[in-house]
N, C-alpha and C positions, 0 to 999 in steps of 0.2 A: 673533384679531381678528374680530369683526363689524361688518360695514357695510352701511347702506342703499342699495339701488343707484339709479339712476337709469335708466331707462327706456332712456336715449340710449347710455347706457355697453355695456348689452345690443346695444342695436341694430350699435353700431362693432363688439361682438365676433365677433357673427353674417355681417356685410358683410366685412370681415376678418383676415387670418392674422396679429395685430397682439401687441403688450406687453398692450395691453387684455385680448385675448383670455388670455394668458397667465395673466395676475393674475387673473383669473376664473378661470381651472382651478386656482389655487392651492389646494389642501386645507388650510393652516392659517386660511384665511379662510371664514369663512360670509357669508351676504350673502341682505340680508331683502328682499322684494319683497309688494306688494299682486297681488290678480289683475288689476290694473289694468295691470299689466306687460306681464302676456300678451295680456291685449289689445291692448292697442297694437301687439304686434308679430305679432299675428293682422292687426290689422287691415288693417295695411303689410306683409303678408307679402310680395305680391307683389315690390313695390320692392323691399324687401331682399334678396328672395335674387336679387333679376338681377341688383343691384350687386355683390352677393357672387360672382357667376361660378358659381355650383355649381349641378347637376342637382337638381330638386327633390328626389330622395332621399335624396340628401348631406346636404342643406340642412335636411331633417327630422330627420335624422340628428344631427347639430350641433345643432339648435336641441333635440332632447330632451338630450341628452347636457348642453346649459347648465342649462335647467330644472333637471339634478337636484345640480345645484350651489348653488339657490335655495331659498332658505326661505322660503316662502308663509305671510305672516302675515293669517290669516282678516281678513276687513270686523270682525267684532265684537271684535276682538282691536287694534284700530287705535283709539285712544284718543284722547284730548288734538287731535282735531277742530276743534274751535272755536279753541284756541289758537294752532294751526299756522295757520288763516285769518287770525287778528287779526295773526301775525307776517308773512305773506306776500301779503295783502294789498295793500299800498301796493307792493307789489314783482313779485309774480308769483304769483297768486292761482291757477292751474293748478300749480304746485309744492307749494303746501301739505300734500295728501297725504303728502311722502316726509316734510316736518319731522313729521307726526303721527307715522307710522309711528319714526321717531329719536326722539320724544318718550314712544313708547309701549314700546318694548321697549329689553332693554340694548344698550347698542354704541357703536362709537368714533367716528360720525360716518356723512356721504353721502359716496360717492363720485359724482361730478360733475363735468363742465366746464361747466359751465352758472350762468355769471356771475350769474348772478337768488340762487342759495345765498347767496356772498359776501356780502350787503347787508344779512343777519341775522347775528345774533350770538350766538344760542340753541345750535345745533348746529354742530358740527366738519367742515369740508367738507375730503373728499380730492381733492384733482386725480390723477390720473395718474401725472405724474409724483413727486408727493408719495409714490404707492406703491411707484414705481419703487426713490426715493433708500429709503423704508422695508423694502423685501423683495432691495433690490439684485438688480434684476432685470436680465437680460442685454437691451439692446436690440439 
């Protein structure tokens, strides 16, 4: 399975010892990210790792150990741009990104909680627990 991750999905895994996180360590899943990923969670490092409870070098620790679970798909390698704006647009015009990235490489969809997905009908959105009931994950 491949799936495009969503930013926030990263963020819960990094904050905590969660099903999130688990399905993320899953090795039959790959999961595509922009560098816009990392930034984001450069940016908010701080936040995150105090919510998370862990010594900054745990917490670096963790967040490389996710990284290398990511498949960083290059800015010029992210296609269908335009497309992904005109669908998300009317809806939530900062999501756009991840439909391009779903638009541009194979895969089964976003994983997501983030209600703004639902309201297009282009790409396949995972909730959580959707991976849950799919990989019968222990909660």
């Amino acid at each position: 399975m491949k799936l495009v991750l969503d930013t926030n999905i990263l963020i819960a895994a990094l904050i905590r010892d969660s099903v999130t996180r688990e399905i993320l360590l899953l090795p039959q899943v790959e999961f595509l990210v922009s560098e816009f990923v990392f930034e984001e969670v450069e940016l908010h490092r701080d936040e995150i790792q105090r919510k998370s409870g862990l010594p900054a070098d745990a917490f670096d620790l963790l967040f490389e150990m996710m990284k290398q679970r990511l498949v960083l798909l290059p800015d010029n390698e992210i296609k269908h741009k335009q497309e992904a704006e005109a669908i998300m647009k009317p809806i939530d015009i900062k999501d756009a990104l991840f439909i391009a990235i779903a638009l541009s490489e194979e895969n089964d969809g976003i994983w997501s909680e983030d209600k703004h997905f639902e309201q297009q009908q282009r790409v396949k959105v995972w909730k959580t627990k959707d991976l849950i009931e799919h990989f019968r994950v222990k909660q």
